[in-house]
N, C-alpha and C positions, 0 to 999 in steps of 0.2 A: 526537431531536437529541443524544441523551447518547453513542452509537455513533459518531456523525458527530463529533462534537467529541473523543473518544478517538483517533479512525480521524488526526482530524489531527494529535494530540498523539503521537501514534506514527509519524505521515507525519515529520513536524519534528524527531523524536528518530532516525530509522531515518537522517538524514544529519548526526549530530551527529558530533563530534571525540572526544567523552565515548564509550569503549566499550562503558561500562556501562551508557551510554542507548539506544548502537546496538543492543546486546543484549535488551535488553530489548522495542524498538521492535519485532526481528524476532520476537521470540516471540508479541507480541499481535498483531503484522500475520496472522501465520502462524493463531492465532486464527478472526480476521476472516475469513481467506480462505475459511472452514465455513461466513460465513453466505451466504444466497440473493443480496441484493444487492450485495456487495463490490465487483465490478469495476465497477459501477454506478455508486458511491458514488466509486471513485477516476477512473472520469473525469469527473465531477460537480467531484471533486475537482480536476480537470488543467485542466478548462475555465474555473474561476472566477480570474478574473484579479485580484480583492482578495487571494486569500490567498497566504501565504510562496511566496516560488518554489521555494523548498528542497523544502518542502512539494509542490509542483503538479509537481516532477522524479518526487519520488520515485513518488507515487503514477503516472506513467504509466511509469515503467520499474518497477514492480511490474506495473502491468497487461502490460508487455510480458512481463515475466519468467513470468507465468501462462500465457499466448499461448503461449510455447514449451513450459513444463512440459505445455501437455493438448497440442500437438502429439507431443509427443516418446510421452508416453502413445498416441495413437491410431496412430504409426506401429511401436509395437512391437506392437498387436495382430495 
């Protein structure tokens, strides 16, 4: 739970106005992105309708932003 609870604490700050939050946000999302269940966790994250919406954007337009990054990867091989 301590992952998951980070994962949104970083979700929540990766759409803040504070730069230094946003910054910071992409660092550990980028983190996160290494471990096995990430994209997992963010759409876990996108489907739960109690948590921030700020929160539940970000996490599926990170998962979209992944979606592209390994397409982009498989078509340059």
């Amino acid at each position: 739970p301590k992952m998951e609870q980070l994962l949104l604490t970083a979700l929540k700050n990766a759409s803040s106005q504070n730069v230094e939050l946003m910054k910071e946000a992409e660092k550990t999302l980028a983190n996160f992105e290494k471990e096995q269940n990430f994209y997992t966790a963010l759409v876990n994250v996108f489907l739960n309708r109690e948590l921030d919406p700020a929160a539940r954007y970000m996490a599926i337009l990170t998962v979209k932003n992944g979606i592209e990054k390994s397409w982009r990867k498989a078509q340059a091989s």
